[in-house]
Backbone as CSV, one residue per row, in Angstrom:
resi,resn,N_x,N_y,N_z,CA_x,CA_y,CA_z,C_x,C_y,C_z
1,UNK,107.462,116.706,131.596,107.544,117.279,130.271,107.896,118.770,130.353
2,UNK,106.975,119.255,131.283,107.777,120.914,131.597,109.111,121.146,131.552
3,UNK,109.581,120.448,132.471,110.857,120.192,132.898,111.921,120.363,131.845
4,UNK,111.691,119.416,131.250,112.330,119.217,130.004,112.524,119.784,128.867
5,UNK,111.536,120.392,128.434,111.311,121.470,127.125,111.554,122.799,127.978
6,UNK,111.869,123.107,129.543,112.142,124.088,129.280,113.613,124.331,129.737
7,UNK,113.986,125.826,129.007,115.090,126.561,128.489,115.795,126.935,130.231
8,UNK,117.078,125.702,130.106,118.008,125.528,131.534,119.285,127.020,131.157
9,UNK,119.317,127.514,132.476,120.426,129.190,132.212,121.606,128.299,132.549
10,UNK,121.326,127.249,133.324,122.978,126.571,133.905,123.663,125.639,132.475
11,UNK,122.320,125.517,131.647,122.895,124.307,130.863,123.785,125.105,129.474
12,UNK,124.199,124.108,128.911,125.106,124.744,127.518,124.378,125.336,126.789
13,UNK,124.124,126.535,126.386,124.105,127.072,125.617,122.802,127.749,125.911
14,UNK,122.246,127.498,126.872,121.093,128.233,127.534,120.360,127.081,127.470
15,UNK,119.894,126.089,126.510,118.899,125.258,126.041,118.538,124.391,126.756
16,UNK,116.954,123.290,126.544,116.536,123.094,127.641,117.065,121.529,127.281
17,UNK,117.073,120.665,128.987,117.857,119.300,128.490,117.433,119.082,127.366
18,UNK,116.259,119.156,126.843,115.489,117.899,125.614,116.548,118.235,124.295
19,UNK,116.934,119.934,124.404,117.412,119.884,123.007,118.714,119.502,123.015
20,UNK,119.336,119.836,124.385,120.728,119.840,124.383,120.926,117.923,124.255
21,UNK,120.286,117.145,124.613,120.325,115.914,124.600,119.712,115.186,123.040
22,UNK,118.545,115.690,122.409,118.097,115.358,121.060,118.692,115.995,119.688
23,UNK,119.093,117.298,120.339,119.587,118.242,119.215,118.278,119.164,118.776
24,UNK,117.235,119.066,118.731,116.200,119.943,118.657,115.214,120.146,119.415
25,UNK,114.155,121.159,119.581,113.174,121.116,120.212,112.090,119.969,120.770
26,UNK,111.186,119.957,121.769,110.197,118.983,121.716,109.132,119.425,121.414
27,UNK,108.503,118.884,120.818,106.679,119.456,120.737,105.934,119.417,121.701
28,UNK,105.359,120.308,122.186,104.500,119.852,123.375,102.975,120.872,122.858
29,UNK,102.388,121.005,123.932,100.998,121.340,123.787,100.522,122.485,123.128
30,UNK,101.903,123.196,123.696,101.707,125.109,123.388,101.792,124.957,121.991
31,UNK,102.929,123.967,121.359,103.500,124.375,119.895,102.183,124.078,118.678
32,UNK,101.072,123.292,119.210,100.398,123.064,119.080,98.972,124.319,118.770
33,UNK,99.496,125.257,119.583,98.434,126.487,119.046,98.764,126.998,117.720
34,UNK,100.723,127.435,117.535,100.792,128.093,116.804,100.649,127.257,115.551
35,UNK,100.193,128.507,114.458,99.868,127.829,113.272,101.418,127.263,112.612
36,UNK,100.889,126.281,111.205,101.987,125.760,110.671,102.989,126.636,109.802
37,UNK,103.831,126.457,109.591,104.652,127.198,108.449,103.990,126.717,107.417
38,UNK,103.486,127.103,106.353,103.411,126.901,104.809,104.606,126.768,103.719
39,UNK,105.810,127.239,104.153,106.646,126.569,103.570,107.146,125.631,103.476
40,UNK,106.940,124.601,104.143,107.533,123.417,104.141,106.936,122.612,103.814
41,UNK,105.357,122.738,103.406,104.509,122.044,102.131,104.501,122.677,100.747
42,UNK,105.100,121.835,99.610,105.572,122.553,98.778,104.419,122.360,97.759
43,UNK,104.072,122.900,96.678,102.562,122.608,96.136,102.940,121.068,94.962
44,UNK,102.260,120.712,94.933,102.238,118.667,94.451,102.771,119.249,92.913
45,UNK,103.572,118.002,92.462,104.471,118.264,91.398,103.614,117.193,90.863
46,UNK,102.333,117.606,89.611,101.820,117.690,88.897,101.856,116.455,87.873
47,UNK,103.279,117.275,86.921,104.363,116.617,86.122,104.699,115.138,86.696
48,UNK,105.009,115.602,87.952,105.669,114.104,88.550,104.722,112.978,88.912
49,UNK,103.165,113.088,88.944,102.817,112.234,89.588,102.047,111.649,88.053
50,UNK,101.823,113.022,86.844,101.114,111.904,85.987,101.936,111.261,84.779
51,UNK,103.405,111.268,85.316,104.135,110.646,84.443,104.586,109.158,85.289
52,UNK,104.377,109.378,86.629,104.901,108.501,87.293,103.160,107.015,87.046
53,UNK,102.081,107.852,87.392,101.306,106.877,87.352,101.289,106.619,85.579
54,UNK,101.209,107.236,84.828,101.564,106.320,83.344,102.087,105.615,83.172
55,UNK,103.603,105.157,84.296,104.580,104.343,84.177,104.431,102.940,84.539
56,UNK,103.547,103.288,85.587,103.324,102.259,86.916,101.697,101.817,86.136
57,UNK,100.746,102.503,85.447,99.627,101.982,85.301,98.494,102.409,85.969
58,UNK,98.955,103.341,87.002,98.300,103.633,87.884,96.264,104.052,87.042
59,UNK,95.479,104.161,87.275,94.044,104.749,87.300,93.490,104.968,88.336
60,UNK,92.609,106.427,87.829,91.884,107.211,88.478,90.538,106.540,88.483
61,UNK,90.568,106.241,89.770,88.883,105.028,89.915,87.958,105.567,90.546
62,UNK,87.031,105.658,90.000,85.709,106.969,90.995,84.553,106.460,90.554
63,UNK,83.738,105.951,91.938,82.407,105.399,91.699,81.502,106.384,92.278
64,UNK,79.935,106.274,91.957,79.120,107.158,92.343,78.148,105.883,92.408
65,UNK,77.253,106.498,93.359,76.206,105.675,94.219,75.320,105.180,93.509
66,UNK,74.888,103.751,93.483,74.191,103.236,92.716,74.955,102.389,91.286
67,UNK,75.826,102.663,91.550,77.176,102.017,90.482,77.056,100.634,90.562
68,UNK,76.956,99.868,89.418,77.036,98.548,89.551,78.474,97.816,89.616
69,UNK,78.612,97.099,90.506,80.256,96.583,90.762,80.457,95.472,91.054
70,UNK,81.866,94.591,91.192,81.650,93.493,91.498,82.771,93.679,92.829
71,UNK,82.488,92.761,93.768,83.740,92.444,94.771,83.726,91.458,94.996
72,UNK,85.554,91.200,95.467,85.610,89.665,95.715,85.356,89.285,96.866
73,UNK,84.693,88.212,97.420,84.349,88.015,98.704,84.938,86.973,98.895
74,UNK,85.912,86.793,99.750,87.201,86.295,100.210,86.665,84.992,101.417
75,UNK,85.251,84.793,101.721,84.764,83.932,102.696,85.083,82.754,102.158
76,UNK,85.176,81.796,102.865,85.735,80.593,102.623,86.530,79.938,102.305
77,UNK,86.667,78.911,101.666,88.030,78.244,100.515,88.210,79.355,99.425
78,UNK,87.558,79.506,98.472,87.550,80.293,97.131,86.742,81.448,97.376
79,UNK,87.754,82.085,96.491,87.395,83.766,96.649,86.759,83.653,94.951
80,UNK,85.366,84.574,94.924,84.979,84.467,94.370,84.061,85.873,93.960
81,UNK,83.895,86.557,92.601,83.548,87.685,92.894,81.897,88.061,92.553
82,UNK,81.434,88.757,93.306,80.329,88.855,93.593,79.673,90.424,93.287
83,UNK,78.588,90.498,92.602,78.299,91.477,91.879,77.659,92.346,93.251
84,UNK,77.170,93.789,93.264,76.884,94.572,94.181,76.374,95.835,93.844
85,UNK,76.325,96.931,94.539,76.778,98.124,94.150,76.986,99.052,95.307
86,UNK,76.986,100.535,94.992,77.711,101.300,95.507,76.643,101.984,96.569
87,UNK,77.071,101.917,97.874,75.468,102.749,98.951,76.362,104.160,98.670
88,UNK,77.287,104.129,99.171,77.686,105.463,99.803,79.691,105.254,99.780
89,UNK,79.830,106.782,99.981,81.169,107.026,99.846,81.490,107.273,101.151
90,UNK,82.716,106.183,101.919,82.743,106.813,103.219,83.819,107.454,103.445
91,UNK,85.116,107.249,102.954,86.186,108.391,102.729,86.842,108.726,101.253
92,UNK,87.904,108.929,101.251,88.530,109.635,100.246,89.041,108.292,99.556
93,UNK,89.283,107.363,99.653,89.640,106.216,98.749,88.299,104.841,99.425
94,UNK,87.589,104.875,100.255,86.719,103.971,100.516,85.326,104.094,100.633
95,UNK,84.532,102.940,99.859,83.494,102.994,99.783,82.705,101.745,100.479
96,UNK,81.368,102.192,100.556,80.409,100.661,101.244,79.525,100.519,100.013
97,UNK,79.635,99.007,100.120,78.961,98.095,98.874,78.090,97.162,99.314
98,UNK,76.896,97.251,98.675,76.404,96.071,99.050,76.343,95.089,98.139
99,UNK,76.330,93.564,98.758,76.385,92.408,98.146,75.317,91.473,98.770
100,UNK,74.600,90.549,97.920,73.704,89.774,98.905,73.259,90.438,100.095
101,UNK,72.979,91.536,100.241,72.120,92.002,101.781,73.031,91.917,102.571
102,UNK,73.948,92.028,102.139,75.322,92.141,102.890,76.375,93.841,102.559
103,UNK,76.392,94.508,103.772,77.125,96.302,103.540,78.750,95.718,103.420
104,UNK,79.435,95.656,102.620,81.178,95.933,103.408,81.353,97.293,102.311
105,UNK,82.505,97.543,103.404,83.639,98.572,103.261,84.708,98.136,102.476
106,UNK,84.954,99.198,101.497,85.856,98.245,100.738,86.761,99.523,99.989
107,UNK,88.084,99.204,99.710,88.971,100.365,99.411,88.570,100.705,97.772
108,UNK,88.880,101.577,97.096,88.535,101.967,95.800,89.530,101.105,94.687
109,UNK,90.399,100.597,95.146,91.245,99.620,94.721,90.495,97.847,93.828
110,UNK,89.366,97.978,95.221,89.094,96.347,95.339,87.843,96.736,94.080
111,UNK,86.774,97.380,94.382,85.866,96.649,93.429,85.807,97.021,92.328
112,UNK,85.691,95.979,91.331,85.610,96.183,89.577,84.457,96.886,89.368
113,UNK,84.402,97.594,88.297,82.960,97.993,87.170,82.676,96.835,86.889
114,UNK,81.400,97.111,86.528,80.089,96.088,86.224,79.929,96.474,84.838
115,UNK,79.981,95.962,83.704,79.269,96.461,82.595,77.628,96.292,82.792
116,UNK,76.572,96.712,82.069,75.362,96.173,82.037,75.700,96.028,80.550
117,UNK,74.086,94.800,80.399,73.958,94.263,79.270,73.297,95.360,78.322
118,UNK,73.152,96.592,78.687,72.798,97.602,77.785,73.780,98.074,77.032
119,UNK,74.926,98.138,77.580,76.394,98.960,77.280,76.601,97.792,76.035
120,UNK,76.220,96.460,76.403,76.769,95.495,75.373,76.092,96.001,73.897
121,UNK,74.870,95.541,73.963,74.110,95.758,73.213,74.258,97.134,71.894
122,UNK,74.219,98.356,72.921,74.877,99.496,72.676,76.095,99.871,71.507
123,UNK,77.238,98.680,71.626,78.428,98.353,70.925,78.055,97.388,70.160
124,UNK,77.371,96.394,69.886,76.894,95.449,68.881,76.071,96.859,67.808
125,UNK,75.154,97.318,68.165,74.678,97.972,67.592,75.362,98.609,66.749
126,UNK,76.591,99.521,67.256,77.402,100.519,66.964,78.256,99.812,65.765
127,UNK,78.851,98.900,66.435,79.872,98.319,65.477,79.153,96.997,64.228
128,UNK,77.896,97.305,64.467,77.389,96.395,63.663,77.969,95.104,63.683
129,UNK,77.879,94.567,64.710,78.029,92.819,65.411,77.800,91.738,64.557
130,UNK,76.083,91.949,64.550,75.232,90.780,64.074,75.362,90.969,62.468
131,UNK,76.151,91.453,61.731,76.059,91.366,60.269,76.674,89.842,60.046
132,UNK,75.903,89.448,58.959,76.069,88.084,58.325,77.602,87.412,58.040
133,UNK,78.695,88.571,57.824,79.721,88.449,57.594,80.852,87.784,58.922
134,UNK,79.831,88.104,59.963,80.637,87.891,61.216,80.348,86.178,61.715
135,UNK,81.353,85.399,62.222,80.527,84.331,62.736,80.617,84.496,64.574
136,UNK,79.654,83.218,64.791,79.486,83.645,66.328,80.988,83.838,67.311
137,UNK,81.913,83.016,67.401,82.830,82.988,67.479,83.501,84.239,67.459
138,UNK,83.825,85.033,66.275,84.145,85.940,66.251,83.705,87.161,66.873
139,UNK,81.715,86.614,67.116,80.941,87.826,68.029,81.814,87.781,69.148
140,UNK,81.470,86.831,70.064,81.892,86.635,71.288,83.525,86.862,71.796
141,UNK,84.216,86.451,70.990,85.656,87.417,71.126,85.697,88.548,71.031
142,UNK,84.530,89.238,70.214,84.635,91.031,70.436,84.451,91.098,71.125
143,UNK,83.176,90.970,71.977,82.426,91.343,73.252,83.463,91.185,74.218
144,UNK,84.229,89.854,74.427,84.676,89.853,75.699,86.002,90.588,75.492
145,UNK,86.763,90.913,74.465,87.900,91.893,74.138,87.337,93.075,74.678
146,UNK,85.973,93.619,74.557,86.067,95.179,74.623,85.965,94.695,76.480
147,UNK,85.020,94.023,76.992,85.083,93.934,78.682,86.273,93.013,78.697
């Protein structure tokens, strides 16, 4: 690797084989001390990403510990989803869930919100549900329209 990255006086143009053969430099260990250029990370285009995820559908999904959730647990014939919640955050898009006494790791993608039956309740209340005017039928299509 020495060899190579370094700068030949016999060769064309002074340069060392690697560039004269690749066309540019090699990276090696040293290049590695010096710091990066900052120009060539340009600062995130803003505009572009929240017009692009409006387009696409994209959402901003962020759980906090103790979050009730569901995941699908993919064991067997049928995948089937299984309620849980949230232990801990282990990186920047993944979290660990537990299910049945069971920890997985799971991307921020995979597991759904949980409503609780308080939140329901909450909106019956609000929207005045149970008035006489409503029949059951019609309850139960609200409820499951708003989840």
């Amino acid at each position: 690797m020495a060899y190579r990255s370094t700068p030949c006086p016999s060769g064309p143009n002074h340069l060392s084989p690697a560039e004269n053969f690749l066309g540019c430099k090699l990276r090696t260990v040293l290049d590695l001390m010096n710091p990066c250029p900052e120009d060539h990370v340009g600062p995130r285009d803003v505009k572009m990403e929240t017009l692009c995820g409006r387009r696409h559908g994209a959402r901003c999904r962020r759980f906090e510990v103790d979050d009730a959730v569901y995941v699908k647990d993919n064991r067997g014939q049928k995948s089937t989803w299984t309620p849980g919640f949230v232990v801990r955050r282990t990186g920047n898009a993944t979290y660990t869930v537990c299910c049945e006494d069971l920890l997985w790791n799971r991307h921020v993608n995979q597991p759904r919100p949980r409503r609780s039956a308080s939140t329901v309740n909450q909106l019956v209340d609000v929207f005045d549900l149970y008035s006489s005017s409503y029949s059951c039928d019609l309850l139960a299509c609200a409820v499951v329209w708003f989840f």
